[in-house]
C-alpha positions as CSV (number, residue, x, y, z in Angstrom):
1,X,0.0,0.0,0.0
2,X,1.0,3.9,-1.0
3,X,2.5,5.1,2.1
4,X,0.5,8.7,3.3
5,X,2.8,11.6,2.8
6,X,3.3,12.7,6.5
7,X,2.5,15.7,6.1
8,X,-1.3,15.4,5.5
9,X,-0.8,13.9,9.2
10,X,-0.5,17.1,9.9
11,X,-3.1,18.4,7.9
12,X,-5.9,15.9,9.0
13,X,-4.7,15.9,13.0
14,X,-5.6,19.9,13.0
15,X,-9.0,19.1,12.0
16,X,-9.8,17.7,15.0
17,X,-9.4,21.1,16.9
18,X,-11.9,22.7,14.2
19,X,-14.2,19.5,14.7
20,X,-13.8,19.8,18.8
21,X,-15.2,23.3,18.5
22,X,-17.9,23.2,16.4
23,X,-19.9,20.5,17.9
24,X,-18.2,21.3,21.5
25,X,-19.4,18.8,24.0
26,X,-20.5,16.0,21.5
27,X,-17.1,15.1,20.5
28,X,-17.1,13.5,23.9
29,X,-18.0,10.3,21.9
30,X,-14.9,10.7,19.8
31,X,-12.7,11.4,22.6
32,X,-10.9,8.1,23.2
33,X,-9.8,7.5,19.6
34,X,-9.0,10.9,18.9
35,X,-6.8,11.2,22.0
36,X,-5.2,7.8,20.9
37,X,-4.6,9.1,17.6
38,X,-2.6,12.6,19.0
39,X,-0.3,9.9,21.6
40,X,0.9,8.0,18.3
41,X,1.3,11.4,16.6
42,X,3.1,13.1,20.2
43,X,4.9,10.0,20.3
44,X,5.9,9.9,16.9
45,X,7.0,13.7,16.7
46,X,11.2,13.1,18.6
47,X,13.9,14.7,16.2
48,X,16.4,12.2,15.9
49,X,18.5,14.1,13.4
50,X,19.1,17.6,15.0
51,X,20.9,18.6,11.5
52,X,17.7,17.4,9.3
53,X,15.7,20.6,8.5
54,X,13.0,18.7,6.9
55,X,12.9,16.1,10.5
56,X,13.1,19.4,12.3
57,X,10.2,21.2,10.8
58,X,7.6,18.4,10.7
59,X,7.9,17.4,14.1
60,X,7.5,21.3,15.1
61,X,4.4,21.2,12.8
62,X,3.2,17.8,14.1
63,X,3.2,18.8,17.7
64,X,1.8,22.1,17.4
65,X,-1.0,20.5,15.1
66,X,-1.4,17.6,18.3
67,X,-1.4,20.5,21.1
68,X,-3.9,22.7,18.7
69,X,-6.2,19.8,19.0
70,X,-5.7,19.9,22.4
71,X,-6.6,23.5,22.7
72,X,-9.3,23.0,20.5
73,X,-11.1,20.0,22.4
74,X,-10.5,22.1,25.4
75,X,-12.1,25.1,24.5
76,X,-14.9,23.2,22.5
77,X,-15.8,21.5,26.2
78,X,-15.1,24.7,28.2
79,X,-17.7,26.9,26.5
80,X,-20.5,24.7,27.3
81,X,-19.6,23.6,30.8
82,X,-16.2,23.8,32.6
83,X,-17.1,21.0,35.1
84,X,-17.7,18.5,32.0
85,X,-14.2,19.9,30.4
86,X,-12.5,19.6,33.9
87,X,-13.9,15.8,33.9
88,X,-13.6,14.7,30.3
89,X,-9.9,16.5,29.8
90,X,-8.8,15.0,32.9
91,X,-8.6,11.3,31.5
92,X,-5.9,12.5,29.0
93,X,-4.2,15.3,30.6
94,X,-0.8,13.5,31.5
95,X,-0.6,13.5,27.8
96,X,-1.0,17.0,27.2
97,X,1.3,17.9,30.0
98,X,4.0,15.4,28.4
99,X,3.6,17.1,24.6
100,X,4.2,20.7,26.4
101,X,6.9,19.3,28.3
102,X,8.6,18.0,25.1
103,X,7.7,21.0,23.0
104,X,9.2,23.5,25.4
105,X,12.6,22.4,25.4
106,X,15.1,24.3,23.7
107,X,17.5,21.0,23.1
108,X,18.3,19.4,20.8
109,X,15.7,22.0,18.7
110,X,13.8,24.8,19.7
111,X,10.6,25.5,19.5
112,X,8.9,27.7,16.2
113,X,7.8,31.2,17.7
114,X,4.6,29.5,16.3
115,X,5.0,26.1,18.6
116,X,6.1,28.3,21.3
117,X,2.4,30.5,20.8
118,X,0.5,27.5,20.9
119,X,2.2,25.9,23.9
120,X,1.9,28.9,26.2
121,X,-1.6,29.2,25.1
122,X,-2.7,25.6,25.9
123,X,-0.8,26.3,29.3
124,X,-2.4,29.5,30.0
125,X,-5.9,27.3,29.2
126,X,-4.7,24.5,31.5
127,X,-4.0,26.7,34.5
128,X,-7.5,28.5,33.9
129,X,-8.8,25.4,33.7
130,X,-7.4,23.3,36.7
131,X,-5.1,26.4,38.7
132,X,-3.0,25.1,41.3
133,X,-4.0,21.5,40.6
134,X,-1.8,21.3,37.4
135,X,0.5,24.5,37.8
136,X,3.2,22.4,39.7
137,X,3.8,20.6,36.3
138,X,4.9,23.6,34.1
139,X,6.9,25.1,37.0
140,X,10.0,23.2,35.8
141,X,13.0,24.7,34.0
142,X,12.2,23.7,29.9
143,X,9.0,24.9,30.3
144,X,9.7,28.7,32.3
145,X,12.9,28.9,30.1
146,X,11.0,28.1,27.0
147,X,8.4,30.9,28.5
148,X,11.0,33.0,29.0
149,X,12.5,32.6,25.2
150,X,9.2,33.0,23.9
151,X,8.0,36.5,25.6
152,X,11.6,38.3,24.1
153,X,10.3,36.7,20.7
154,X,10.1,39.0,17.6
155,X,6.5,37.7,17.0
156,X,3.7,39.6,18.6
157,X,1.5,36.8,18.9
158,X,4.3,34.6,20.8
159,X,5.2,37.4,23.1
160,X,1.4,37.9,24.5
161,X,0.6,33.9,24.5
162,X,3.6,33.4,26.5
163,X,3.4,36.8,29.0
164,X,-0.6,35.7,29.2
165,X,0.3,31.9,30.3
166,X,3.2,33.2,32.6
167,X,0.3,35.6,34.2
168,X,-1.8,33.3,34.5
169,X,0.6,30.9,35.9
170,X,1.9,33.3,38.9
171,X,-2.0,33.9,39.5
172,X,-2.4,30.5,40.6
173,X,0.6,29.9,42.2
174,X,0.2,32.7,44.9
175,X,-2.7,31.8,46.0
């Protein structure tokens, strides 16, 4: 069989964020497979070639398009009823804490300005979502370094995600 060119994984894992929103709280039924389909992709998306621009770039791509679907799921659940996004995001949030882990460090690649936008915006969500419950987890060095990195960036849109998140962050954490 043809193998799919990887990059329409890409393509087809951002739909899910666009599907998550639009029919918000029914996409609890496609939850499970969904999520099992953004842990192979999270899984799959390691540079093993530091030096391979093409390597390099898809897995930037592939784990912003894994952690957009995230943030789309999210905010599909949370604009109908926080308790139910709380509950339902909950079963799979270890994985999304993992992928923002991995997508904050700087070694062996950094981040896009575009991963780091979409990465301190699904932490700003998280912490709105779960405050101190989940804050502990992005209070580690990749990810305030990466936080750091990202609000000096030459991209508006990276520099307010990341001062947003980093707000939002110190919020919860002086309560």
């Amino acid at each position: 069989a043809p193998r799919l060119d990887r990059n329409v994984k890409v393509v087809i894992i951002g739909t899910f964020a666009d599907i998550a929103m639009a029919i918000d709280v029914q996409f609890e039924r496609y939850l499970e497979p969904v999520v099992n389909i953004l842990n192979d992709a999270q899984n799959a998306a390691v540079v093993t070639d530091p030096n391979d621009d093409d390597q390099v770039d898809y897995v930037d791509r592939l784990r912003e398009a894994c952690l957009n679907s995230y943030t789309g799921i999210l905010q599909g659940f949370k604009g109908v009823d926080e308790t139910a996004a709380r509950r339902c995001i909950s079963t799979f949030v270890q994985s999304i804490v993992q992928l923002i882990i991995r997508s904050s460090q700087l070694e062996p690649v950094p981040p896009s300005d575009s991963l780091m936008a979409t990465t301190a915006g699904l932490i700003g969500d998280l912490v709105g979502l779960y405050g101190q419950d989940i804050v502990g987890f992005f209070n580690i060095e990749a990810v305030t370094q990466m936080l750091q990195t990202a609000r000096k960036s030459k991209v508006a849109k990276t520099r307010s995600m990341s001062s947003w998140a980093s707000k939002e962050m110190k919020k919860v954490s002086v309560e």
